[in-house]
N, C-alpha and C positions, 0 to 999 in steps of 0.2 A: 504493500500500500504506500502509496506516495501521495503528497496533494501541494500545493504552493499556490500564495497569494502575490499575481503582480508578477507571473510567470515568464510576462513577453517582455518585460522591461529587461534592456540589456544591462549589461554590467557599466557601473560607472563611476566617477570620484567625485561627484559631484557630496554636499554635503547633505545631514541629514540623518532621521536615525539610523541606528546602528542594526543593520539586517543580519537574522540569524537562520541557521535552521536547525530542527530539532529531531533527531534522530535516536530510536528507538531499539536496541539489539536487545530479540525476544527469544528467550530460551521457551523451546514448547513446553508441552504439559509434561509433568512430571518432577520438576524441582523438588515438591514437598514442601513447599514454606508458602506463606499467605501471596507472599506476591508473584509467586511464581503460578496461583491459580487467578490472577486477573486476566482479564479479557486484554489483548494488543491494545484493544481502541481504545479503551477505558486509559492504558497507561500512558497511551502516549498522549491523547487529550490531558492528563495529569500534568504532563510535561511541559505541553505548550501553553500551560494555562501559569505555571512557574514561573516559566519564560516574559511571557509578556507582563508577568508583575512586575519585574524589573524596566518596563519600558524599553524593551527588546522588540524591533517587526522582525515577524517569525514569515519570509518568504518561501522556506521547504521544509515540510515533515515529512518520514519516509519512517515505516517499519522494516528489519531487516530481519528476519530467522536466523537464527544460529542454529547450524550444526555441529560446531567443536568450538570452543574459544580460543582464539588466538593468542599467545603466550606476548607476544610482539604489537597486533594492533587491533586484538579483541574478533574485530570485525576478519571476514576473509579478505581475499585480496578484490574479489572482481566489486565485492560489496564495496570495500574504500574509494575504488576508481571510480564508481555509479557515486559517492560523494562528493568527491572531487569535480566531477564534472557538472554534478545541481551546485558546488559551491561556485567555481566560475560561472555560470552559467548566471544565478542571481545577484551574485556581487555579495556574498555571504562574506559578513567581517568574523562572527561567533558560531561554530556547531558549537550545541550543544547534545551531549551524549547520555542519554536517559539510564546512565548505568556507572558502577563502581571503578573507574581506572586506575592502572596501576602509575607511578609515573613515567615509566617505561613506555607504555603504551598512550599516554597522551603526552609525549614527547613526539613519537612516529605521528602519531597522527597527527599534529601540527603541522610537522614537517612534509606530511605529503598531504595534506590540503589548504596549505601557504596561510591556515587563517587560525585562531585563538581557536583552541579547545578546551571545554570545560565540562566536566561530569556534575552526576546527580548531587553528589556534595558538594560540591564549589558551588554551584549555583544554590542549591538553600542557603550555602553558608554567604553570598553574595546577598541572598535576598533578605535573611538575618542581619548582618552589617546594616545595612539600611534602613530594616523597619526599626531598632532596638531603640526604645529612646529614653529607659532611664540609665544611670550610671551601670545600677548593676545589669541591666540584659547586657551595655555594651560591651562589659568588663568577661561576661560568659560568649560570647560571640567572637571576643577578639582570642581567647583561651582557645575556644575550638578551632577558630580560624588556623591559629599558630600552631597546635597539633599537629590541624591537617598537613600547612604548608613546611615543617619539615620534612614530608616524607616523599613531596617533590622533587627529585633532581635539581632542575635549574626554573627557577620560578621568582619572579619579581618579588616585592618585598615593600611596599608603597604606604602600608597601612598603616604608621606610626606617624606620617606626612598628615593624613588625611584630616580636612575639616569636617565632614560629612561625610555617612553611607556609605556605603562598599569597603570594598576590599582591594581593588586593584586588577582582579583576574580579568574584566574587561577594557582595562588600559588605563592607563595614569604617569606621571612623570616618573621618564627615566627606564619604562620599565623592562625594554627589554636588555638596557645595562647591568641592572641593578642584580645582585646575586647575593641569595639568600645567606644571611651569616648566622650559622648555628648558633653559635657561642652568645650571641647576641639572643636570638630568638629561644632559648634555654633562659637565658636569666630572664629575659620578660615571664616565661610561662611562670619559673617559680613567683615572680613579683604578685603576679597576678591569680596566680593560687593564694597567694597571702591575703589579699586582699581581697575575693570570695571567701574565702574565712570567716574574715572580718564581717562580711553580707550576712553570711550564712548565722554567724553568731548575733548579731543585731537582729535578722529574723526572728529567730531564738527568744529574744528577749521581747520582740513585739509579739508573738505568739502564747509567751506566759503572759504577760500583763492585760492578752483578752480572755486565759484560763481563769485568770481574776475577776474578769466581767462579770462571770463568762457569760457567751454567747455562744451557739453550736456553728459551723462551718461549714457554710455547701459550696463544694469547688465544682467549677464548670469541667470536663474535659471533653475530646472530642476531634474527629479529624477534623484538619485545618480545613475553610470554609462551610463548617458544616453550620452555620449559625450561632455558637457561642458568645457572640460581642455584642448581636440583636436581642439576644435572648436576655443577657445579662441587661443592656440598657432600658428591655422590657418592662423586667421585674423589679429594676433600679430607680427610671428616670434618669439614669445615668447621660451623659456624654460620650461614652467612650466608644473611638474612633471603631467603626465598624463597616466596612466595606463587602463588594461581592467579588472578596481576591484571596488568593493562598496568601495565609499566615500572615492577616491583618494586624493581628495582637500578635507579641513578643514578650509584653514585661505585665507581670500581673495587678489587677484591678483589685479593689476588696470596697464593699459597698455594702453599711447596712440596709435590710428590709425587713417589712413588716409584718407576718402571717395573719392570713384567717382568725386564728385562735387568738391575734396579740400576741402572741412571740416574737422575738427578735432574734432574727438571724446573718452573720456575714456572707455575703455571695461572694464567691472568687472566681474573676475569671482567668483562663491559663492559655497559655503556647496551647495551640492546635498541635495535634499528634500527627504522620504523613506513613506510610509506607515505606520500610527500608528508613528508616532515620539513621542518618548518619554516627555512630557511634559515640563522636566526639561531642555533639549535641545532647546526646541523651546525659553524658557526666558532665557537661559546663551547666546543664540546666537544672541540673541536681537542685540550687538552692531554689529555685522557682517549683519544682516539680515537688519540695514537702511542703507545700500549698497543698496539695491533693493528699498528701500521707497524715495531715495533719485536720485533713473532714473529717466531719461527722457525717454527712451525705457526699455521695462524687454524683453530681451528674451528666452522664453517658450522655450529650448532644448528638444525637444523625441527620443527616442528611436523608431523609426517609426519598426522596425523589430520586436521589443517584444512586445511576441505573449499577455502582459498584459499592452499594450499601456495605453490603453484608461484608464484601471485605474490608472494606473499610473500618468497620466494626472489631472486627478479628486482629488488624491492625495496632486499633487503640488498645485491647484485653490483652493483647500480646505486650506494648511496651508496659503495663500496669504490671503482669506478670512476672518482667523483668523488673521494674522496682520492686519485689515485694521476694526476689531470688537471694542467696548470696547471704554471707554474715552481716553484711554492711546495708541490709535489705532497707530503705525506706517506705516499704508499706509493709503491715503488720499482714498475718495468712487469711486472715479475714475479711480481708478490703470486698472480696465481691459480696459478700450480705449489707455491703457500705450503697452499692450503686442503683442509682436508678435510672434505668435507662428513657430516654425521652427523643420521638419521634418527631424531630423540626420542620419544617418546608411544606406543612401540610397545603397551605394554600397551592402550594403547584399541582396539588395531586386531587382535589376540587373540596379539600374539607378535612378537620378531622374525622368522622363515619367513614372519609373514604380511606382512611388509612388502613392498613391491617396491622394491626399489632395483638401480642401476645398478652397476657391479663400479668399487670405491675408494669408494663410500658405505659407511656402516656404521650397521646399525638399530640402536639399545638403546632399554631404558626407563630414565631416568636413578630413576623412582620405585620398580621394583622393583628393578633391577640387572643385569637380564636384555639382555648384550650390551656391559656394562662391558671383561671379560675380552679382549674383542676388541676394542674400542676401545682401551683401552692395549697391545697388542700392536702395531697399526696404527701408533700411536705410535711403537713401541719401532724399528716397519721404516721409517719416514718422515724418524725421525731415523738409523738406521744409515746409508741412502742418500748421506746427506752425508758420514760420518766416514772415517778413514783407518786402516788398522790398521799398526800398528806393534811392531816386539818391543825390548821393556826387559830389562838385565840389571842387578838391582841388588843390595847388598851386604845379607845376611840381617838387618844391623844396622840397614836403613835404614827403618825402619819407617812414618816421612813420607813417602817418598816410595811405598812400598810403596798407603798408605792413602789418598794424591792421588789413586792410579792407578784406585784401588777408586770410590772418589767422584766423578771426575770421567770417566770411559770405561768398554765393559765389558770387563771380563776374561775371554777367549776360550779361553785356555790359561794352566798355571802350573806351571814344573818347578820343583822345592826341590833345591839342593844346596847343601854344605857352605860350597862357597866364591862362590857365586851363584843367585840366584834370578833364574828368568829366567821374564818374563811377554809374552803375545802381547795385546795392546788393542787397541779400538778405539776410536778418537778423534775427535773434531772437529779440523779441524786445526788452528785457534787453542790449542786446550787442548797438541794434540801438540807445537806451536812453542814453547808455555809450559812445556811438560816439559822440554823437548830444552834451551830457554835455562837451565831452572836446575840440569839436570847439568853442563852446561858450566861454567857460574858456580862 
């Protein structure tokens, strides 16, 4: 499968954006791992949807089969040539390669399609550089970056220059002088592990001090574009920036809101999750991702309309499974009695009725609002499940504690009399031991 926009325009220097093409090397069925059961189309649509985030025109897509992989240039040879000839052919300044190069192999393939090559990691990790906009995303952004670009041979080195966004890997000054200096790019990592520390410890300390509140935690997650940022502004009135692009959000949200019941709850929204996440990613985002190890609900966002849900799906429960592996696990074995899974984009599919989902899913359209109502009720029963109720008798005078009780549990029943007021709650039991300790007191 091949297709290209702006086919008959010849090649030229004229200026202008920067035309790429997006190519796709597809291992047939049989991998065994989630992505290797996606549809072609589905992936390489994934690709070029990347692509043009970054403000890339994407003039050639092309699927290619693989039969063996090439140890040298992945692709076979008559495959490279059929590239080579769509990249002169459009005036292609960037392929980009919908899969894992070695730098071996995207060395050759430079060199025999005269233009910038960049894989499925470099470009997230290009389209990261760019979207990151608090200190710490760009502090984990620039970590993975440096990872990756050690393990490139000969690779420009720009990022340290840069006022803005990116990374360098689609041109910047200097770059094809400039030659990676280990020794340099070594002490930056460690600097900048120190300084994720630092994040990760100040999280830490913002994290207890809402255990104090407390209040419970519902963190968004979900594949990138599946509606998380909508959804969060839904339930928020929030602001936060939400578009219909891969990996909108980068650096996480937290917004109180308010239940059915009167409860109070933090909404968190997080990094969208992607297929094949590049390695370096999954441990730079470590301090962003115990946002999700540290819910009390995670909610599972999908894209119920994309037509590659289900993997999509498999995707996300897969990288969760990976934090929750390992001694160093950041999610406890329990996280899936945590999730509730939630079926977005109903409006494309003509309704929630028309959705299908399974009983503890819940359809909405986070864009019109249609199935909000039920989603925070779900809420309201997922968190009752854990609480305890309990009955308070306190002095009509006591109006703090009266307004703890309001704030922090819901109020079930409430008798008024003269000489006490007596309330029936329902509690978390952290909150009810924190009650109980400070009538005692």
């Amino acid at each position: 499968m091949s297709g290209a926009a702006n086919s008959n325009e010849p090649k030229g220097e004229e200026k202008g954006p920067t035309r790429a093409a997006v190519i796709l090397p597809h291992e047939r069925a049989g991998r065994g791992d989630g992505a290797g059961n996606r549809a072609a189309e589905a992936r390489l649509a994934e690709a070029v949807g990347l692509t043009a985030s970054i403000g890339l025109t994407i003039v050639h897509t092309a699927i290619h089969p693989l039969r063996a992989m090439r140890p040298s240039t992945l692709l076979g040879e008559g495959q490279v040539g059929m590239v080579k000839e769509a990249v002169e052919r459009h005036g292609v300044a960037v392929v980009v390669v919908d899969a894992a190069l070695s730098p071996v192999q995207q060395r050759n393939l430079e060199r025999a399609w005269g233009c910038k090559v960049i894989d499925r990691t470099g470009l997230i990790l290009e389209i990261f550089g760019e979207r990151a906009a608090t200190k710490e995303g760009a502090l984990q952004v620039e970590l993975a970056h440096l990872d990756y670009q050690r393990t490139r041979l000969v690779r420009s080195w720009t990022h340290l220059e840069r006022q803005r966004g990116g990374f360098g890997f689609l041109g910047g000054p200097g770059e094809s002088q400039i030659e990676i200096d280990r020794r340099l790019i070594g002490e930056r990592i460690v600097k900048l592990k120190k300084e994720l520390e630092q994040v990760r410890r100040t999280r830490g300390l913002h994290r207890r001090a809402r255990e104090r509140v407390p209040y419970p935690v519902v963190a968004l997650v979900g594949y990138t574009n599946a509606g998380k940022s909508t959804l969060f502004n839904a339930l928020t009135g929030a602001g936060v920036y939400a578009q219909d692009q891969l990996f909108a959000t980068l650096d996480p949200t937290m917004r109180a809101i308010r239940l059915p019941s009167g409860r109070t709850v933090i909404l968190s929204d997080t990094v969208g999750f992607i297929s094949e996440l590049p390695t370096q990613l999954v441990e730079a985002f470590r301090a962003t991702l115990e946002e999700v190890a540290a819910a009390d609900i995670i909610l599972h966002v999908r894209d119920a309309a994309h037509p590659d849900s289900a993997a999509q799906r498999a995707d996300v429960l897969g990288v969760l499974a990976e934090m929750a592996d390992g001694p160093d696990a950041a999610l406890d074995a329990d996280w899936p009695s945590r999730v509730v899974e939630v079926l977005n984009k109903a409006d494309l599919m003509g309704g929630t009725e028309a959705v299908p989902h399974l009983p503890g899913t819940i359809a909405v359209s986070a864009l019109t609002g249609d199935g909000l109502e039920q989603l925070r009720a779900a809420l309201d029963e997922r968190l009752a499940a854990g609480m305890e109720t309990a009955e308070f008798r306190l002095a009509p005078s006591d109006g703090a504690g009266i307004a703890w009780l309001y704030e922090h549990g819901e109020v079930i029943a409430r008798e008024d009399a003269e000489e006490a007021i007596r309330l029936t709650v329902r509690l978390s039991p952290a909150n009810r031991a924190r009650f109980e300790q400070r009538s005692a007191s």
